[in-house]
C-alpha positions as CSV (number, residue, x, y, z in Angstrom):
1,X,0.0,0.0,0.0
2,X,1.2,3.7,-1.1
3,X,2.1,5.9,1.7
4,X,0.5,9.4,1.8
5,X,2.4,12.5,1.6
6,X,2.7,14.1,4.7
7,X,1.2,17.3,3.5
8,X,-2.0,14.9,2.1
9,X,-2.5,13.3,5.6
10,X,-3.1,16.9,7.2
11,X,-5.3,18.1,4.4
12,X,-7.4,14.8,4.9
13,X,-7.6,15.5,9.1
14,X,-8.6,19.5,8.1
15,X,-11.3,18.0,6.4
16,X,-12.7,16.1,9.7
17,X,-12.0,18.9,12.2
18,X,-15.9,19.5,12.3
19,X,-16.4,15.9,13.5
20,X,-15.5,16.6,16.5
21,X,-17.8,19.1,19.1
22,X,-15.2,20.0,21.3
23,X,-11.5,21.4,21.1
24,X,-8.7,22.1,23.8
25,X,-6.2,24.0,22.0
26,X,-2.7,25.5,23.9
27,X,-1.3,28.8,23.0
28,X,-0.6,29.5,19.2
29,X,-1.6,26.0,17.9
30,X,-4.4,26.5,15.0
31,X,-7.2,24.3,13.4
32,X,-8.9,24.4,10.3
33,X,-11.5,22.9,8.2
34,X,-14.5,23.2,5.9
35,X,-18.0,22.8,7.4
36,X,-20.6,20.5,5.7
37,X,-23.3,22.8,7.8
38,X,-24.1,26.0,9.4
39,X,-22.7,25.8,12.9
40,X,-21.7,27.8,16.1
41,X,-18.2,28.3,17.5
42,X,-18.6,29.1,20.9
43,X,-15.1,30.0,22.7
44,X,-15.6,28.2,26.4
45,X,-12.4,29.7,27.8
46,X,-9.6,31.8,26.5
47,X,-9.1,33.9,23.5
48,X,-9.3,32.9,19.8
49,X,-8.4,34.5,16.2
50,X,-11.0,33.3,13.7
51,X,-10.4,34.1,10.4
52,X,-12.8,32.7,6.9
53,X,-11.6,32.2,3.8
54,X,-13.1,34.8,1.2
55,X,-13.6,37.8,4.0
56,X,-10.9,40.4,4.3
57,X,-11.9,40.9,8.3
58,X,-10.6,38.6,11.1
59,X,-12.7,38.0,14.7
60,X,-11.2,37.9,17.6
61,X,-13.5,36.1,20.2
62,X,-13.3,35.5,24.5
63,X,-14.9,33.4,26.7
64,X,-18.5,33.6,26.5
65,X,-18.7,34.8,23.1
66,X,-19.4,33.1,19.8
67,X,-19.8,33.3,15.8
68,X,-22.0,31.5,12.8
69,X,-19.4,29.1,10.8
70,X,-21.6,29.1,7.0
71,X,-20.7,26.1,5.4
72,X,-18.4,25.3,2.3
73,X,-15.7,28.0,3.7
74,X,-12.6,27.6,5.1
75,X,-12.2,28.6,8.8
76,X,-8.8,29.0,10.6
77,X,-9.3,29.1,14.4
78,X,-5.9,30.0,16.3
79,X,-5.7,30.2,20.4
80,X,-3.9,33.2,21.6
81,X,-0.8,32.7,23.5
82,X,-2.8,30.9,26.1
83,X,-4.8,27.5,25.9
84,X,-8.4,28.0,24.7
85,X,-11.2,25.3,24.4
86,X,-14.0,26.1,22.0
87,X,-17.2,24.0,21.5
88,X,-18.7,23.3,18.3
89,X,-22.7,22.9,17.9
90,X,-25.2,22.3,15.2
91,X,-27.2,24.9,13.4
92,X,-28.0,28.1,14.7
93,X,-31.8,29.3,15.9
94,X,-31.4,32.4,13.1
95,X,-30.5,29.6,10.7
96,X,-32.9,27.7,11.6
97,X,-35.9,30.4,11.6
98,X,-34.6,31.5,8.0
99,X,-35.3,27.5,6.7
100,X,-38.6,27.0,8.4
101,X,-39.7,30.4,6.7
102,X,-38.1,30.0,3.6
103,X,-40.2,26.3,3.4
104,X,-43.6,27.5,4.4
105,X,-43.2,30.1,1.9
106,X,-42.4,27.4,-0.5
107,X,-45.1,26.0,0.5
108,X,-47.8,28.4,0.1
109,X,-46.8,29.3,-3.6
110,X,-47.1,32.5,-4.6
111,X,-50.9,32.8,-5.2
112,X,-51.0,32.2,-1.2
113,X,-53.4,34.7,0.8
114,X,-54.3,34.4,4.2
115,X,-58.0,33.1,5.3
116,X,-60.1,36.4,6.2
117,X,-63.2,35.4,8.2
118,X,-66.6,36.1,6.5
119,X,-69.4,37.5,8.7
């Protein structure tokens, strides 16, 4: 069996970073990875860069704080000197809210008008 290239086997583990919901990360080690879904990065303790492929501004997030990952981007998260752990989760409510109404209204068709009562 072929070995992989070095290079290739970290590609292939950026790939899967999402898999996994929860991330201790010592000072100014980085992850990365492309998200299947929309999901939330929420920083538990410490400080983190976040940076997206395609969008000239960086975030810089604390404890308590958190940001929307969109999916099919690259996202770089990097710990600040000190250790960090950041939590990953599924879709967000807003995200969630913009499907449900973007489905009903799919639903209804656009010759939809509410029901007025008739006296």
């Amino acid at each position: 069996m072929q070995q992989l290239p070095q290079a290739f086997e970290s590609d292939l583990a950026m790939q899967t970073l999402f898999e996994k919901q929860s991330h201790n990360l010592s000072g100014g080690s980085a992850l990365s990875g492309v998200t299947d879904d929309e999901m939330i990065l929420r920083v538990v303790s410490g400080r983190v860069w976040v940076t997206f492929e395609g969008q000239p501004e960086d975030h810089w997030l604390h404890a308590g704080r958190s940001l929307t990952l969109l999916p099919g981007r690259l996202v770089v998260v990097e710990s600040d000197p000190g250790s960090s752990r950041i939590t990953l989760s599924g879709q967000s409510q807003r995200g969630t809210t913009s499907l449900l109404r973007a489905l009903l209204t799919r639903l209804r068709g656009p010759d939809f008008h509410p029901a007025t009562s008739v006296s």
